[in-house]
C-alpha positions in Angstrom: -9.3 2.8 -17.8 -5.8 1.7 -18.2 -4.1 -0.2 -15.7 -2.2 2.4 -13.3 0.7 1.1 -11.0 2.2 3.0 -8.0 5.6 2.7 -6.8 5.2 3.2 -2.6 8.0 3.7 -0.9 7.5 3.9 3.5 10.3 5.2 6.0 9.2 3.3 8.9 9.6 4.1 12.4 12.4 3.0 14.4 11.6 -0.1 16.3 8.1 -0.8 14.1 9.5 -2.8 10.8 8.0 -5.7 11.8 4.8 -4.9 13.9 4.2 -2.8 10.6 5.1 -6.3 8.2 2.3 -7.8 10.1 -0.3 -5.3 9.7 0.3 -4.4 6.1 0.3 -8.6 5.4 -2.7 -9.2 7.9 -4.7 -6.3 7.5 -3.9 -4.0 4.0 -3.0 -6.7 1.3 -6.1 -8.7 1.8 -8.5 -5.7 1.7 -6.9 -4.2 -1.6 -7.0 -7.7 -3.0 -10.7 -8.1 -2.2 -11.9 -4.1 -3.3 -9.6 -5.0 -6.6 -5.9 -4.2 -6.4 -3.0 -5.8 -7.3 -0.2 -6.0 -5.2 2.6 -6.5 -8.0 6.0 -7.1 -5.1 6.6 -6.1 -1.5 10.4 -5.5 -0.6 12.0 -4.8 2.6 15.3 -2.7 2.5 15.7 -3.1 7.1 19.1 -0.6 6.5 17.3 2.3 5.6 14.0 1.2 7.4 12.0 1.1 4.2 9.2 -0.7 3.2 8.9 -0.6 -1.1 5.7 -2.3 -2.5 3.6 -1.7 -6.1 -0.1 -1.5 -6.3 -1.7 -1.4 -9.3 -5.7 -1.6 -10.2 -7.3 -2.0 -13.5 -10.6 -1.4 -13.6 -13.7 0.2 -14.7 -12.5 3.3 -12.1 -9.5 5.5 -12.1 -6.8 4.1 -9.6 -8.0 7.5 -7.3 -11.4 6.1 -7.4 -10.6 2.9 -6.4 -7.9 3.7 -3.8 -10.3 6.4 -2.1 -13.2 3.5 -2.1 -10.2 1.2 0.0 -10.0 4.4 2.6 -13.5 5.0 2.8 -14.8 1.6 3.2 -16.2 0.2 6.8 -13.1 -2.7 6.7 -10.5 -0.2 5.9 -12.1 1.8 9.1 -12.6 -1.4 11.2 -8.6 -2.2 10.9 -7.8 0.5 13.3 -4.5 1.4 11.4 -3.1 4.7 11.5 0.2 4.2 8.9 1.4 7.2 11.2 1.7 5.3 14.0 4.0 2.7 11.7 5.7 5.2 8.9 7.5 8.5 9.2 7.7 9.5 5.9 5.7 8.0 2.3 6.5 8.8 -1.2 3.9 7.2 -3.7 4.7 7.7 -7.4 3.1 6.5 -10.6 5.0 4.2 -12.6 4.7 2.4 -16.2 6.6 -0.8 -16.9 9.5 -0.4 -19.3 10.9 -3.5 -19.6 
């Protein structure tokens, strides 16, 4: 497959930016490193409470493969994350480098 990239961009909850910093560094980036991802940038934009990062995988799978293998694995479940507890509002979109 060709490598995919996604452009995430998070609304986080008032009051949460940084106790949801922590967990997405301590617990999200290092499982999607080990299960294959890329994380290609993380960036923090604290006026309008959003969190923008890219994750891109290229693999044998498709980037839905792979991203529902992160979801249903035992770590993922073990984390104890609900992002709706951290985010009010996500907006992931596929994107291809153009420079």
């Amino acid at each position: 497959m060709a490598k995919t990239t996604q452009l995430r961009t998070y609304t986080v909850r008032d009051g949460m930016f940084d106790a949801w910093l922590e967990r997405w560094r301590k617990d999200v980036v290092p499982l999607r490193l080990k299960l294959g991802s890329m994380i290609d940038g993380a960036w923090t934009d604290r006026e309008r409470n959003q969190f923008v990062w890219l994750i891109s995988y290229d693999g044998p799978e498709t980037f839905a493969e792979r991203n529902a293998a992160y979801w249903a694995s035992p770590e993922r479940e073990a984390m104890d994350l609900e992002p709706d507890d951290y985010l009010v509002h996500t907006d992931d979109r596929v994107v291809q480098r153009a420079y």
